[in-house]
C-alpha positions in Angstrom: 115.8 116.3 120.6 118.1 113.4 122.0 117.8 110.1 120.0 116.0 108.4 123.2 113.4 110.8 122.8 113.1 110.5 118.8 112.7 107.3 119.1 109.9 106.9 121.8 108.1 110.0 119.6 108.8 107.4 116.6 107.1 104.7 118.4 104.7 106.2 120.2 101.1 104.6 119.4 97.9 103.8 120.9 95.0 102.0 119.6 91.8 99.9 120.3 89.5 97.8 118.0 87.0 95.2 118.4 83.8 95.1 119.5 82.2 95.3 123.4 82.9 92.9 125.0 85.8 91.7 123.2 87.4 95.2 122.4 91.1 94.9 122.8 94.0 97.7 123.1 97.5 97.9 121.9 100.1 100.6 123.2 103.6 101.0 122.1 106.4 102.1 124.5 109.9 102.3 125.0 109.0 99.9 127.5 107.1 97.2 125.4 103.7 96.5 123.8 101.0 96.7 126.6 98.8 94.2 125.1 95.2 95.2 127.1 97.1 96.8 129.9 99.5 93.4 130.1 103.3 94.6 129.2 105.2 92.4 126.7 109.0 93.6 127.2 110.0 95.0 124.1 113.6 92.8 124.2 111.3 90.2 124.7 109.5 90.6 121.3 111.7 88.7 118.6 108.9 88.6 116.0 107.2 90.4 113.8 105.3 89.7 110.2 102.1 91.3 108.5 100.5 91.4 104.9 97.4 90.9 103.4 95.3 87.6 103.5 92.3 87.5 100.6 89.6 86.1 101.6 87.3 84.5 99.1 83.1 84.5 99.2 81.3 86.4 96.7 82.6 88.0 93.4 85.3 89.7 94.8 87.9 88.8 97.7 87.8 90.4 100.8 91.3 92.3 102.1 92.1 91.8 105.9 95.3 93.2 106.7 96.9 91.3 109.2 99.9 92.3 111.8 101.4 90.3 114.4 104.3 90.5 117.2 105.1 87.9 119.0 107.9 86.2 121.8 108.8 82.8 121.9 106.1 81.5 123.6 103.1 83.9 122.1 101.8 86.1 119.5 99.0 88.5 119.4 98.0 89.2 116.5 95.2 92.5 114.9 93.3 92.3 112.5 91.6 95.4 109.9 89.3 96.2 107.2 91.2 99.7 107.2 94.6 99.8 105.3 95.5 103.5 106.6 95.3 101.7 109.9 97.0 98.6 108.9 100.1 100.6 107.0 100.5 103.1 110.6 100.7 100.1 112.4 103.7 98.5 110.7 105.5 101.5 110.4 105.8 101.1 114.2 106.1 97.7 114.4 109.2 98.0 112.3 110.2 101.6 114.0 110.1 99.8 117.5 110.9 96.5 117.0 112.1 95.6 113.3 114.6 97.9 113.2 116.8 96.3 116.3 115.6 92.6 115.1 117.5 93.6 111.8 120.6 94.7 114.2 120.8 91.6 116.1 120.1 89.2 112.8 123.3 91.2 111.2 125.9 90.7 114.3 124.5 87.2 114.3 125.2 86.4 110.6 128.6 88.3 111.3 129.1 85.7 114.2 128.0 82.6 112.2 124.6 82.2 113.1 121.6 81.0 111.0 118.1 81.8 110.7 115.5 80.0 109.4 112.5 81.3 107.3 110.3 79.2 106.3 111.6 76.4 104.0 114.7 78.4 103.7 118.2 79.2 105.8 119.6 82.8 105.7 123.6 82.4 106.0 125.6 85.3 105.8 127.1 83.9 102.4 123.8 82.1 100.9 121.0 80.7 101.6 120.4 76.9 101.8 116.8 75.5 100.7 115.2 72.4 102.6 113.2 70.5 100.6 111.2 67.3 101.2 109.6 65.0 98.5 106.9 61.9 98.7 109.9 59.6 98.3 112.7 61.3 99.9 113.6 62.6 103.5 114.7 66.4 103.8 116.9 67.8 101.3 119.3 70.9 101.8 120.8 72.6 98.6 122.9 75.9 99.4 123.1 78.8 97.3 125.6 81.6 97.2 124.2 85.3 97.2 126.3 85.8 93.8 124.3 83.1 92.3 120.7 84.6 93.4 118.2 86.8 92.1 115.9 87.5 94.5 111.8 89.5 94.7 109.1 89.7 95.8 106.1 87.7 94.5 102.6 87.3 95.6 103.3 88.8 99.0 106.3 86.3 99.3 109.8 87.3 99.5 111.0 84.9 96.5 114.7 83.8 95.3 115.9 81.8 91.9 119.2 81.3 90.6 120.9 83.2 88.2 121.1 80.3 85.7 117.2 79.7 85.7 115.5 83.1 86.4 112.0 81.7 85.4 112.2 78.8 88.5 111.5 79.7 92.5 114.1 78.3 94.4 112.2 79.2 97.9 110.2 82.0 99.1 109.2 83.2 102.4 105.6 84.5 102.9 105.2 88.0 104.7 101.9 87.2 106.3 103.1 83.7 107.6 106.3 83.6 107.7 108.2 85.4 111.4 110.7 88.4 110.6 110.4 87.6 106.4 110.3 91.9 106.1 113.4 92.0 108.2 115.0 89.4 105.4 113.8 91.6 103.0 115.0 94.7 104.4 118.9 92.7 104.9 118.1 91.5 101.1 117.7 95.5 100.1 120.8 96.7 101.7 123.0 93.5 100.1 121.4 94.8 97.0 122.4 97.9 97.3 125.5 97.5 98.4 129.1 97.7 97.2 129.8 93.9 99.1 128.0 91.3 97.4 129.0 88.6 99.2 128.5 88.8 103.3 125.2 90.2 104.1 126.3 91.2 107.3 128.6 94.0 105.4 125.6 95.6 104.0 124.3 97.4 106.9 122.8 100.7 106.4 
């Protein structure tokens, strides 16, 4: 089997969910994401993010697992009780798109570009934190990768320094935050890698 074809077997997904008359579909292709028979390019899909939002009311919380996609312009977004469902889903959504956003985010740290995740900048050498105060405008402090520990907490995708392991420096949230699995993913390979210092070295 030729890669083009192990990939579009890798990807390969339909689904529908809701209830009459506002049952919706999703198809994966090689093409794109037909989102109820409308096709959303797949280049033009540059984000992805999912995790678990707890909803409170009653004793216990309930679980709704969350996945969206989006473009620059929209997002579409599903929504489960089931978490077989939910975790099939994200394997694609990371086989068909995550995968190639991690690509493009690498050659683009290699190039000097900079992507923002929330409160935080991904640099290829660091990360620089904005933060704002009631008194102050918009503060940036940068941090080299040597001098970071990073994890993840809570569902968040967290980072301290070294020097004060017990303090969060900045975090980026799975279920709100675009592409914060494909920084996780980048974050994995720099961790396991012999280079400590570009992240755009540590490709797998």
């Amino acid at each position: 089997m030729d890669k083009k074809k192990s990939w579009q077997y890798e990807i390969d997904f339909r689904c529908s969910f809701g209830l009459w008359p506002f049952k919706k579909t999703l198809e994966i292709t090689p093409k794109g994401f037909y989102w109820c028979g409308e096709l959303v390019p797949m280049n033009d899909i540059s984000r992805i993010r999912w995790g678990v939002d707890l909803r409170r009311g009653g004793v216990f919380p309930k679980r709704v697992y969350t996945a969206v996609f989006g473009t620059k312009d929209k997002e579409f977004t599903i929504r489960t009780k089931q978490k077989d469902f939910y975790e099939h889903l994200t394997d694609k959504y990371w086989k068909a798109v995550g995968r190639r956003l991690l690509s493009e985010m690498m050659d683009g740290l290699a190039a000097g570009k900079k992507y923002r995740f929330g409160d935080l900048i991904a640099e290829d050498e660091g990360i620089t934190v904005l933060k704002k105060s009631a008194f102050s405008s918009e503060k940036e402090a940068y941090c080299p990768w040597s001098e970071l520990m990073w994890g993840i907490v809570n569902g968040s995708l967290c980072f301290a320094r070294k020097e004060d392991p017990g303090k969060i420096l900045s975090g980026c949230s799975f279920l709100w935050v675009d592409n914060a699995h494909v920084l996780n993913v980048a974050m994995g390979l720099l961790q396991n890698s012999d280079n400590k210092k570009k992240l755009s070295l540590s490709k797998a």
